[in-house]
Structures are given as structure tokens and as C-alpha cells.
N, C-alpha and C positions, 0 to 999 in steps of 0.2 A: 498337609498336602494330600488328605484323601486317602491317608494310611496305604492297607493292604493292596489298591489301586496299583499305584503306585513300584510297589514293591513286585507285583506281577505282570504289568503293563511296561512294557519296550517299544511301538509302534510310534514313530515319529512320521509326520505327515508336511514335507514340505516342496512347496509352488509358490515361487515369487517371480516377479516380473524383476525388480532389480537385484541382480543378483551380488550386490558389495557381500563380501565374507559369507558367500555361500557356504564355498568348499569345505573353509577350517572348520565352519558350526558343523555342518554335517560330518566330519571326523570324528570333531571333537564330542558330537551326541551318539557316534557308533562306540566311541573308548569308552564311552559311559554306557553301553548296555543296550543301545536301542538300535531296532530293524527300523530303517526307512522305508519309508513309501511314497512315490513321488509321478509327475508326468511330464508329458510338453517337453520344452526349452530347458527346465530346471533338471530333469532327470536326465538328457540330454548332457548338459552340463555337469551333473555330479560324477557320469561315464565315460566325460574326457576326461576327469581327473581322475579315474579309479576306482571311484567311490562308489560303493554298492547299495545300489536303490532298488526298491521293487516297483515294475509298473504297477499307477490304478488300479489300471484295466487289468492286472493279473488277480489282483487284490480281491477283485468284485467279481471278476468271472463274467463283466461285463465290456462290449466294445468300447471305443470310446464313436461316438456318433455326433451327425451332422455336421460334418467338418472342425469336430474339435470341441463342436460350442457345449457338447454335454460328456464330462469326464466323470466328475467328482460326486452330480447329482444321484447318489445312490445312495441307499438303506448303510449298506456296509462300510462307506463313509461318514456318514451323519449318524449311521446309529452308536456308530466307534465312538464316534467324538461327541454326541449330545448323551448316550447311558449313565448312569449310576451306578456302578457296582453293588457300591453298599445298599442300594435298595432292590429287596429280595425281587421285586417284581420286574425291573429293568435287567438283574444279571440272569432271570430267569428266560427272558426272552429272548437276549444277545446270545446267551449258549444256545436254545432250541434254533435261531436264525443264523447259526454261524458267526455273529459278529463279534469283532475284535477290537479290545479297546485302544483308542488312540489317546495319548496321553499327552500329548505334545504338537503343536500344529505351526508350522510359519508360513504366514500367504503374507503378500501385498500384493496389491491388484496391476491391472492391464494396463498398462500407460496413456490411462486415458487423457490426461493436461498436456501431456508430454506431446500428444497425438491432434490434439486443437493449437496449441502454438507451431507445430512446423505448418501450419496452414491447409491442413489434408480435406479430403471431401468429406462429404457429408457422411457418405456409404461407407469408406476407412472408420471413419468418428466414430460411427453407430458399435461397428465391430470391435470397439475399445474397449466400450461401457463390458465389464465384468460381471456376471451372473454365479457363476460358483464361488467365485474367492469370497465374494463376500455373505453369500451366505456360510460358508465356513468359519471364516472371521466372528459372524455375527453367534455360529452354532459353540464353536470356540468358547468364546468371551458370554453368553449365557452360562455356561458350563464350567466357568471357573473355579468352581473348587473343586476339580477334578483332572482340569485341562488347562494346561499352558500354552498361550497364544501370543508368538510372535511378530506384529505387524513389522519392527522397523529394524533394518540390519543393525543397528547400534545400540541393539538393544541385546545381540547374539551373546559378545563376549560376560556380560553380566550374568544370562542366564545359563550361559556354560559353566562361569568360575563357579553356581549356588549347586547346580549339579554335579561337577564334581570334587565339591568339600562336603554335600551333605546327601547326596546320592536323592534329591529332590528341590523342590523351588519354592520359595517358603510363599507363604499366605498371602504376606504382605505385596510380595512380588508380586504374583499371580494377580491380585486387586488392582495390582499400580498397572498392570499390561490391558487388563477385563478391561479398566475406563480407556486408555492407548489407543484397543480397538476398536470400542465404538464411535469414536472421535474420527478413526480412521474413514470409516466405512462412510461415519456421517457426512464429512468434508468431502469425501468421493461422491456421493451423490447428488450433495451443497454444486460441488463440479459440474455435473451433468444438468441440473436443472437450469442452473446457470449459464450453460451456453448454450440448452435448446430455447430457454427464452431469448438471449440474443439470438440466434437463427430467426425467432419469429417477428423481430423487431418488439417485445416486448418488453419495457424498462419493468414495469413495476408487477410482477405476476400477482397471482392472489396470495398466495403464500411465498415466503424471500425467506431464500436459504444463500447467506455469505459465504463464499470458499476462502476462510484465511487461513494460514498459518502461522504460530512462533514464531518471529523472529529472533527475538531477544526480552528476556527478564527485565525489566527496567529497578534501580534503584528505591526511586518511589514515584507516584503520581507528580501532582501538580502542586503538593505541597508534602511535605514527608511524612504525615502521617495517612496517606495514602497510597495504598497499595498499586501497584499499574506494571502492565504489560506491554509488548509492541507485537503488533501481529501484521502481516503483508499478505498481501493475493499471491495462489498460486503461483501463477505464468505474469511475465514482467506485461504491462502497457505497453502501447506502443510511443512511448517517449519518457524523456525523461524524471524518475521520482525520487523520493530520500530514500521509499523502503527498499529500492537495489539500486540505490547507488553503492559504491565501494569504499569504505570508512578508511583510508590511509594512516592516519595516526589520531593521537590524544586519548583525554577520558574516556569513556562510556558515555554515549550521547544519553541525555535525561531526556525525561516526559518532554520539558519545557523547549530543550533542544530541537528537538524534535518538530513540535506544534510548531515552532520561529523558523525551522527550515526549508516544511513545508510552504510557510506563507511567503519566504524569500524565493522560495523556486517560481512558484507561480507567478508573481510577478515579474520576476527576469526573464519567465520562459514567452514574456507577451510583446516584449523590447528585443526580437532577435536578429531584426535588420543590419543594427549597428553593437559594436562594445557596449556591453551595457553592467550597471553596478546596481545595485540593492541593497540597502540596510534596513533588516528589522529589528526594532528591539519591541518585549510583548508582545508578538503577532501582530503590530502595526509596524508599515512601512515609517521612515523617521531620513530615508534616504534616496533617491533614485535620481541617477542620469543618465546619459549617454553621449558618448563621445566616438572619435575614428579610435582613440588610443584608448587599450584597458587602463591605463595606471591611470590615465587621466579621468578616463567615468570614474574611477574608484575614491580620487583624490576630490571630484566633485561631489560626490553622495556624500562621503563621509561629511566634506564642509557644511552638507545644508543643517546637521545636528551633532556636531563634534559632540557634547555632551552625551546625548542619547548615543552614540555610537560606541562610547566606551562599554565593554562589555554587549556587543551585538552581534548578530548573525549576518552574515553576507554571504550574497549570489550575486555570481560572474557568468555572461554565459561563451566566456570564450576561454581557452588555454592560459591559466596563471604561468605569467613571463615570470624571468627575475626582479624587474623592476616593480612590475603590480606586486608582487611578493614580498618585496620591499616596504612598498608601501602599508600592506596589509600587516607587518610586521611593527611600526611603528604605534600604532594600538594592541590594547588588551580587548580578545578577540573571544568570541564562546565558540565558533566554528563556522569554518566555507567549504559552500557548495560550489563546484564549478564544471564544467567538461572536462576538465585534468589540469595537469601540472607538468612544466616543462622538470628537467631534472635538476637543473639550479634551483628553478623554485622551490621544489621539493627540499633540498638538499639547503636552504634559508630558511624553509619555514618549519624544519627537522630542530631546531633549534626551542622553536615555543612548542615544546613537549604536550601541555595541555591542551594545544586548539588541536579541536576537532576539524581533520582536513576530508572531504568526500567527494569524492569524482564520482560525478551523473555520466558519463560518459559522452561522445561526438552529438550527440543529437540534442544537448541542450546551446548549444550555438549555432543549429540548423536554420535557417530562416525559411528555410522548405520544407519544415516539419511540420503533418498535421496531426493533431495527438488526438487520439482516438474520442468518442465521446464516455463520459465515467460518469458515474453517481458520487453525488454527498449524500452522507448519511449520519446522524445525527442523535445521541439517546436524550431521551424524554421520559419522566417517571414512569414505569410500564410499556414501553413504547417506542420506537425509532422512526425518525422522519427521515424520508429521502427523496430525494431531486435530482434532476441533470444538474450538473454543473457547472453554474453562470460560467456566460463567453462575452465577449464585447461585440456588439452588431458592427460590419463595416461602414463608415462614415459615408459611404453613397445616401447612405438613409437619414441622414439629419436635415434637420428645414431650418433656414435662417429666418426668424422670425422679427427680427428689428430692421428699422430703416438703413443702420448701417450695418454693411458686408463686412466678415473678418477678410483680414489681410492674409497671406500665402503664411506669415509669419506667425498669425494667432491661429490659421488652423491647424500648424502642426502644435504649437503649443498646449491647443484644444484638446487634440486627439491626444498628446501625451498624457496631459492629465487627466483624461477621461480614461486612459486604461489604469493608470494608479489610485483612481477613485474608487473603482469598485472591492480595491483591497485595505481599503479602510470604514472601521465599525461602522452604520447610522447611527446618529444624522451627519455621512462624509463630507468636508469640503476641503479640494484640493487647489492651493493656487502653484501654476508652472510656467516655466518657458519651453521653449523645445523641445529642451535637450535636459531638461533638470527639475525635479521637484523642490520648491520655494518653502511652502510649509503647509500643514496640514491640521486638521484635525475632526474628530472624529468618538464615536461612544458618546452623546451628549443630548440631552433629550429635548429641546430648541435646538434647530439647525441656525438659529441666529446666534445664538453663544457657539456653535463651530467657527463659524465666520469670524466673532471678535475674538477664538482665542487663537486660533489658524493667525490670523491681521496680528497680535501683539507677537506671535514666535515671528513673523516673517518681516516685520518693521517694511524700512526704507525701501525694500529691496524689490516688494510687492506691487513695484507703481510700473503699470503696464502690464501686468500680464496676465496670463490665465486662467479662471478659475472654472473647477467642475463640480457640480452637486450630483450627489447620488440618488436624490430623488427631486419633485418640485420644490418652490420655494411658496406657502401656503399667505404668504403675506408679505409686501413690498420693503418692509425693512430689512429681509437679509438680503436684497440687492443693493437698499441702500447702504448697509452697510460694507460689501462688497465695493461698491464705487469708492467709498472713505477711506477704505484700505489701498486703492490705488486697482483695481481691476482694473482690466482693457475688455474685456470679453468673459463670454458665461457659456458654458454648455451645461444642461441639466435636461431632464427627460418631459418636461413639460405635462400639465393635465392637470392644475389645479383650475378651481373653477373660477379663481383669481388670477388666471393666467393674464387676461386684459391690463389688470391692473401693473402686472409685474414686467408685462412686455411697455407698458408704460415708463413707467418709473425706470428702464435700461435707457429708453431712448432720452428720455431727461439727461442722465449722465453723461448721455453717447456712449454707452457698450454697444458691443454689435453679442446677440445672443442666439443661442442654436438651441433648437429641441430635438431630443433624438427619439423620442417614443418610448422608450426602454428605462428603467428604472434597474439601480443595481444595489438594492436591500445587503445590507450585510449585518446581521445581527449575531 
């Protein structure tokens, strides 16, 4: 810990914006030997409690100026905490300049996230962004084998118990806090760039700094001999996600959990007019309806693949009753999302210990919720792709392109399966009715083999109704096999240059077909 340092160096240096367990660390670093030093809010705070700190500005013999924004930028700050003792030329200069080593330093910065989600101006915002804390942090955590740097209150009690069983902070320590801080500092400014490019309307800037955080360790990847994490944004969306939703009960959600949860939200979150149910099992939809009654969409999704549902993931986007609970109880389940749980529910489905229960909270059964626009992002060898995040176009913009018009009946059919189309792999085909997905399929590299193997899950049941393709159909036999299966109708995005042929070979069958311009790629 830098020896002799150490042993002669008391000056502790602390400024944080959130002050959890301020007061005790700073006690608890005065029973151990050390003068504080401190400003602002934080010194303010340490002199309600008692606690004896020295201004800065006493420190340096300088004011503090421009309204605050320059405290800590001084020689006799930085040169405290960036010196080297043991190297003759560093203590040789600190004594002839006065400087005093600081041995010990806790900032976290300015609230700045904290300060873009209450919605503040532009001019509050700017005045967030932090200038001394982190170059201290950054002066800190270069300087680590000399200096110990605290970014995160829960990190206090640790480095008090090593101080006082060994009257220092051992190496190890000090390295595990060095990496802490610049993760810290980096994420802070990951922050900042990140929302002056939103201010600018810029998705994709030239350089992309992600602000995430840990959320949770995960068990393993996507198979167990991979390693995996889960990490979430800052500040929540503005609508409903897994990474803050509120986990109620069960195991530890896995990787796989996880990915399956995601893909159930999204698609319930697109069905929020009516009760709507979801089962995925794999990141493919294998379920969806919608009814007036939750127990009954729920009782309807599961029927379209009892098999696939065993062991699935489901989204509700309305309050689990007791009878939907019921129902949800009747299968072995991996976990549901939903906007909560009445306390019967709860208190039934307290029972299957292992499902994973997760309240998104009121806004995932909004139907007046507009969710902000987000990026996907995506790793690639060396490399991350990123997009806006496919939407469904509104149906004003489809063009009926066959001689026969859908019925009031197959356009809503239409439109339903065209919003659970784009949540299944290419080459997607979805056939629906209304209120309910029939059967699907999807990942297959001929959209004609979706078609017949979508037709052999969904048999008898498939005569009349509607089917969506997620992108064109490049040759006349996956319509015709479409009709074989029993369609009534086709929405697909149209612009092969066999479109002739295909708008053809519908009106042979009598489909009535729609092009909507838009293609919904899912790879």
C-alpha cells in the first residue's frame, strides 16, 4: 500500500453527490487517523452531523470561484493526490510547493441521469455534467498504488473494515476500486454523449459510447459453458422492459430467460387495445391471442401449441386475476411478465416456487402508450450493428392489390398477423384470425418450406384465414401453396419483380391480397 506513504499521510478527500453512508465512513476514516477535507453539500452534510471536515478552499488558500464550478481544480489538490512520495523528485516538490498528500479520495459525480430523467432543461442539464469529480476520480485511480478511490457508497464498509484491521487497504483492493473508477467516470460520460446526441436528433454519432450498468451476474450464457452477464440503461424508457421490471418470485432468471422475455414483451406490448396473451418458447412466438377476458386470451394462446407451451414464457398485458393465475398454474411455466398481479394471484401462484413472476408495471396495458424510439444493437466479430427498432407501419398505407377486397373480417385478421409476423425468424409465415395466431413458422431458408411446415402444424383449422409474409414471395408457389393450406387472404410487403405473376396466381385461388411496402427482416 505504498509503505512509508501511508504510515505518514492522514488527509482524506471526500465529495459525493449521493451521500448513502456518508457520515459513518467519514467517522469511521477520522477513528482511523485521517483529517478530512471536503466542500459543497458534502461538507455541509458531514457539519450537521458533527463531523469535522476542512474546507477546500481552506486547504488551498484558494476561493472557491465561478459559482462553484471551480473548487478542487488546484495544484494542492491534484498534486496531493497525483505525487509519489517515494520518488525523490515528486516529495521533493510537494515539500518546496506545500503540498499535502492525500491518501484516500471518495467523489461520485453530479447527478447527472438523475437530472435528464426528471425532464429538466437544457441549461439545468449542462450544469450536471461534472468537471472536477472526475478528474479527481480519474487523478485517484491513475495513482493507485498510493491512493485509494472510492466511487460507490457500498463499497465504504469494506474499505473501512481493511483500515481498521490493517491500518491500510491492501493492493488488491485498491486495483479492484482503480478498474470501479474508470468504468465509473467512463459510463458518466458514455451518459453525456448519449444524450447530447439525442438532443441533436442524432441516432448513430461517429463514435457510440453505450451507458449500461450491472444489473445482475447471470449463471451462464446461452449454453453453460459460457460465461454471461445482464447489464440495463441508466434511466428506465419510457415504457415498459424486463431490465426494470420488478422480479416477484422464483429462480434467478437465465440468459435464455431473459432473451424469451424480451421477445414476449414486445409482442404483447403491440396487442394493447384488448387482453392480450403471448407465449414464446426459443424467442419464437408459438402463441398469441386476444380476447375481452385475460383467462381466456390466455386459455387461447396456450391451445394454439400446448406442446410448445410446456416449459414457455408468457406476456400478459393486463393485471393477473385469480382465475388467469389459475390458469397460468395449470402448466409448467419458466416465467410471466405482466403489469402486476392482483394479491390472490400472487398468493396462487406463491405456490410454483420456481416461476419466474415479473411485474412491468401500469404502462404495459396502456393502449395510450407511446414508447419512445430505442436502438437494437447487435455484436458481430470485431464490431456491433445498430438500427432503430422495427415498428409496424399503420395500415392506412397497404394497397389491395387483387380483384378481390378483404372483408372487415380478414382485415382485422390481416393486421393481427402482420403485427406477430415481424416476431418471427426469416423466412416468417404467419397464418391468424383475429383474435388468435393459427400457426407459424419461421428460420427456414425457402419461405415455401415455412408455408408447408406453418400448413402441417396448423392442419384443418387453417381454412379461411389469414396469412402474413414477412417479406415477398419471389415465386408463385408459396401462394400456391398458401391457398392448399386453406388461406383466405395474404398481406406481404410486395416488390418482387414477379409480383405480376403472384398477384396472379392469388386471384386464381380468389385471395384477396395486400401489399404494405415495408418488409419486416428478422434474422
Amino acid at each position: 500500500m505504498g509503505g512509508g506513504w501511508y504510515a505518514l499521510t492522514v488527509l482524506a478527500l471526500l465529495s459525493v453527490s449521493d451521500k448513502r453512508g456518508l457520515v459513518p465512513f467519514a467517522q469511521g476514516l477520522i477513528g482511523c487517523g485521517y483529517t478530512l477535507l471536503s466542500t459543497g453539500g458534502t461538507l455541509e452534510a458531514l457539519k450537521a452531523a458533527s463531523v469535522a471536515a476542512r474546507k477546500v478552499s481552506a486547504h488551498t488558500g484558494s476561493p472557491e470561484i465561478l459559482g462553484g464550478r471551480v473548487k478542487t481544480l488546484h495544484p494542492k489538490i491534484h498534486g496531493g493526490i497525483l505525487g509519489r512520495p517515494s520518488l525523490e523528485s515528486d516529495a521533493r516538490e510537494m515539500a518546496e510547493h506545500g503540498i499535502e498528500a492525500i491518501s484516500l479520495v471518495a467523489v461520485n459525480l453530479y447527478p447527472f441521469r438523475e437530472t435528464v430523467a426528471k425532464g429538466a432543461s437544457r441549461e439545468d442539464t449542462i450544469e450536471q455534467i461534472d468537471i472536477g469529480g472526475p478528474a479527481m476520480v480519474r487523478a485517484s485511480a491513475k495513482n493507485a498504488a498510493f491512493v485509494t478511490i472510492v466511487v460507490d457508497p457500498d463499497d465504504y464498509e469494506s474499505v473501512l473494515a481493511e483500515l481498521q484491521a490493517n491500518k491500510s487497504v491492501s493492493e488488491k483492493t485498491r486495483r479492484s476500486l482503480q478498474r470501479k473508477a474508470f468504468a465509473h467516470t467512463a459510463s458518466y460520460d458514455a451518459a453525456i454523449a448519449h444524450w447530447l446526441s439525442e438532443q441533436e436528433g442524432e441516432a448513430f454519432p461517429d463514435e457510440l459510447s453505450l451507458p449500461f450498468v450491472k444489473a445482475q451476474g447471470l449463471r451462464y450464457g446461452e449454453n453453460p459453458h459460457q460465461r454471461a452477464a445482464f447489464y440495463k440503461e441508466h434511466r428506465a424508457p419510457n415504457e415498459p422492459t424486463v431490465a426494470f421490471s420488478e422480479v416477484l418470485q422464483g429462480k434467478e432468471l437465465s440468459y435464455n430467460n431473459i432473451l424469451d422475455l424480451d421477445a414476449a414483451l414486445g409482442l404483447v406490448l403491440e396487442l394493447s387495445g384488448r387482453p392480450a396473451a403471448v407465449v414464446i418458447k426459443h424467442n419464437t412466438p408459438c402463441g398469441v391471442a386476444i380476447d375481452d377476458v385475460l383467462e381466456s386470451a390466455y386459455r387461447r394462446a396456450r391451445a394454439v401449441d400446448e406442446t410448445s407451451a410446456f416449459g414457455g414464457i408468457i406476456a400478459l398485458n393486463r393485471e393477473v386475476d385469480e382465475k388467469t393465475a389459475a390458469a397460468l398454474a395449470e402448466t409448467f411455466l419458466e416465467a410471466v411478465i405482466a403489469p402486476g398481479y392482483s394479491a390472490a394471484a400472487r398468493a396462487l401462484l406463491a405456490t410454483k416456487k420456481n416461476l419466474r413472476l415479473l411485474s412491468a408495471g401500469p404502462g404495459l396495458g396502456n393502449p395510450n402508450a407511446h414508447p419512445r424510439a430505442q436502438l437494437d444493437a447487435r455484436s458481430v466479430s470485431g464490431g456491433l450493428l445498430v438500427m432503430d427498432r422495427d415498428a409496424v407501419e399503420p395500415p392506412t398505407e397497404w394497397k389491395v392489390v387483387t380483384k378481390r377486397k378483404p372483408t372487415s373480417d380478414e382485415l382485422a385478421a390481416l393486421q393481427f398477423a402482420w403485427k406477430i409476423c415481424k416476431h418471427v425468424k426469416s423466412n416468417a409465415i404467419v397464418f391468424a384470425s383475429p383474435t388468435e395466431l393459427l400457426a407459424q413458422a419461421g428460420g427456414q431458408t425457402s419461405r415455401v418450406d415455412s408455408v408447408k411446415i406453418a400448413a402441417m402444424r396448423g392442419g384443418a383449422r387453417l381454412k379461411g384465414s389469414a396469412v402474413a409474409s414477412d417479406a415477398f414471395f419471389p415465386f408463385r408457389d408459396g401462394l400456391d401453396a398458401l391457398a392448399a393450406a386453406g388461406a383466405g387472404c395474404v398481406v406481404q410487403p410486395g416488390g418482387s419483380v414477379r409480383d405480376p405473376e403472384v398477384i396472379a396466381a392469388a386471384d386464381e385461388h380468389g385471395l384477396c391480397m395486400i401489399f404494405t411496402g415495408i418488409r419486416h427482416f428478422r434474422h
